[in-house]
C-alpha positions in Angstrom: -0.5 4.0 -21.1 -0.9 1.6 -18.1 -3.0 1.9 -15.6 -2.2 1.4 -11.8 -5.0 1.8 -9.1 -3.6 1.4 -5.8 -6.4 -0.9 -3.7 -4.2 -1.4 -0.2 -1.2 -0.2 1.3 0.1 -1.4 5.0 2.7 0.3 6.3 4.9 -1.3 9.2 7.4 -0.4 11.8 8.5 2.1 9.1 10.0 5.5 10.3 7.3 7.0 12.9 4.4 4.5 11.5 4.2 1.5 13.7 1.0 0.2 12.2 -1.3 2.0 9.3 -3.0 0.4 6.9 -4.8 2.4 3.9 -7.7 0.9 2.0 -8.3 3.5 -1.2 -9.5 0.6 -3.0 -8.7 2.2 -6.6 -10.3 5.3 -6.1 -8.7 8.8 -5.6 -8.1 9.8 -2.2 -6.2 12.8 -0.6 -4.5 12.6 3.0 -4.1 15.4 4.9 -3.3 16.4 9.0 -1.6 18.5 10.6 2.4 19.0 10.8 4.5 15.5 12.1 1.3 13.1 11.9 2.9 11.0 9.2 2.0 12.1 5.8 5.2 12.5 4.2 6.4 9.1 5.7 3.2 7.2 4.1 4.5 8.5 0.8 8.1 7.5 1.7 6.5 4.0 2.6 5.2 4.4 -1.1 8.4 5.2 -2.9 10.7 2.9 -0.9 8.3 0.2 -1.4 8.5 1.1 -5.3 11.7 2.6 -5.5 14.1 1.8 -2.4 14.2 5.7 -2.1 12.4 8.6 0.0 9.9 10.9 -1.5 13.1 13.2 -2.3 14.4 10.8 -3.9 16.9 9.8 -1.7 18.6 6.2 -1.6 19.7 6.4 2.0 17.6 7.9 4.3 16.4 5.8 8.2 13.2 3.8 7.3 13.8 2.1 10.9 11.5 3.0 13.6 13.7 5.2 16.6 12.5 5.3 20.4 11.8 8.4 22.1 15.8 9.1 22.7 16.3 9.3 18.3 17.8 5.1 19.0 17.1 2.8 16.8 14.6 0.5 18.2 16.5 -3.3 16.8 14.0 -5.7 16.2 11.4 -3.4 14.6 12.1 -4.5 10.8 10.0 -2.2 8.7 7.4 -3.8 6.2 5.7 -2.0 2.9 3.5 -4.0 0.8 0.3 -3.2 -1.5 -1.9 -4.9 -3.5 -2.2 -2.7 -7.1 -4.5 -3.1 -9.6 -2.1 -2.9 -12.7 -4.5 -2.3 -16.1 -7.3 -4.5 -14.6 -4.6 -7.0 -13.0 -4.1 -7.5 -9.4 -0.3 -7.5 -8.4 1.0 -7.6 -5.0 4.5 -5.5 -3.8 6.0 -6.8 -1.0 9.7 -5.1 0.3 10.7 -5.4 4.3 14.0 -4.7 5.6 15.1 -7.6 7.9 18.0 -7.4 10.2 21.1 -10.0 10.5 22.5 -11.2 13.3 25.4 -13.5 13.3 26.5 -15.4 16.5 30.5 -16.3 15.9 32.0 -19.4 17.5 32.6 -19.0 21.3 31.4 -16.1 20.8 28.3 -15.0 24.0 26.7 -12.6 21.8 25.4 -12.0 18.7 26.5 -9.2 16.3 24.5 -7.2 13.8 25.7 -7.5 10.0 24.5 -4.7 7.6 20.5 -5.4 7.0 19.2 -7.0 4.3 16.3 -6.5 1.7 13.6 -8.9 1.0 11.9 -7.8 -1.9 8.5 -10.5 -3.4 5.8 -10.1 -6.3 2.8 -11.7 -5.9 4.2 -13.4 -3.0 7.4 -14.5 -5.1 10.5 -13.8 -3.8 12.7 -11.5 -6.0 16.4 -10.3 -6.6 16.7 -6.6 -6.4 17.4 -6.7 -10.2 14.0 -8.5 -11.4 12.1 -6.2 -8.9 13.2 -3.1 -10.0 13.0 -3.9 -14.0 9.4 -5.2 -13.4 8.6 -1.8 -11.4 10.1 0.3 -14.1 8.2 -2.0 -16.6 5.1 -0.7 -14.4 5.6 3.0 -14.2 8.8 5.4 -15.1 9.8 6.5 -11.2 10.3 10.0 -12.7 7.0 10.4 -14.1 5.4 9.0 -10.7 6.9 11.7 -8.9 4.7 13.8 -10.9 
C-alpha cells in the first residue's frame, strides 16, 4: 500500500480562501472552526487539486473567488498546489485555473473564452490525461474519500 504524507498545502484565490497556507509537515492534523470559516473549501482545495472535483464529488462546482455582491471577481485565478511525500518520495501537485482573454481584430475590447486548466508535477507541465493516471496511480479517489 502506498504511502502519502501530505507536508504543504497553499491554497489561492480559491472559493472564499484568498490566501491559506497549511504546513502539516506529514503528520496528522485535524482542522476545525466554527460554521463558514473555510473548512470544507480547504478540503475542496484538496480534491480539486487531486481530482478536479469538490469534496461531494462534484465536477462543476465555482472554485473562483466572488465579491461581496455573489460576482465573480475576474482576475482572481485560483491556485492549489502541495508538496506530498509519496512512500518516502517528495512530489509536488500543482493545478490553477487561468482565465482567457482573446482581443479580436478591430475589436476595443477583450472577451473572455471558457477558462483553462494548467495542471504540473514536480514543476512539469501535464495534459489532463497524464495527471489524472499518475494521481490514480497515487491513490484510488474513492478510497480517499474515505
Amino acid at each position: 500500500m502506498t504511502e502519502i504524507k501530505l507536508m504543504t498545502l497553499v491554497v489561492d484565490n480559491f472559493k472564499g480562501i484568498k490566501f491559506y497556507r497549511l504546513d502539516p509537515e506529514g503528520s496528522s492534523m485535524t482542522i476545525t472552526g466554527r460554521n463558514a470559516t473555510g473548512k470544507t473549501s480547504l478540503f475542496d482545495a484538496f480534491t480539486w487539486l487531486l481530482f478536479g472535483k469538490d469534496s461531494r464529488g462534484a465536477s462543476k462546482f465555482q472554485v473562483k473567488p466572488r465579491d461581496a455582491d455573489g460576482r465573480e471577481i475576474e482576475g482572481a485565478e485560483p491556485h492549489v498546489e502541495a508538496v506530498l511525500q509519496v512512500d518516502g518520495k517528495i512530489v509536488a501537485l500543482q493545478r490553477d485555473l487561468k482565465e482567457n482573454w482573446v482581443q479580436h481584430k478591430g475589436q476595443l475590447e477583450k472577451e473572455r473564452k471558457s477558462d483553462t486548466t494548467a495542471l504540473k508535477i514536480d514543476s512539469v507541465p501535464k495534459k489532463l490525461k497524464e495527471y489524472q493516471d499518475y494521481i490514480s496511480q497515487l491513490i484510488d479517489e474513492d478510497l480517499f474519500k474515505l
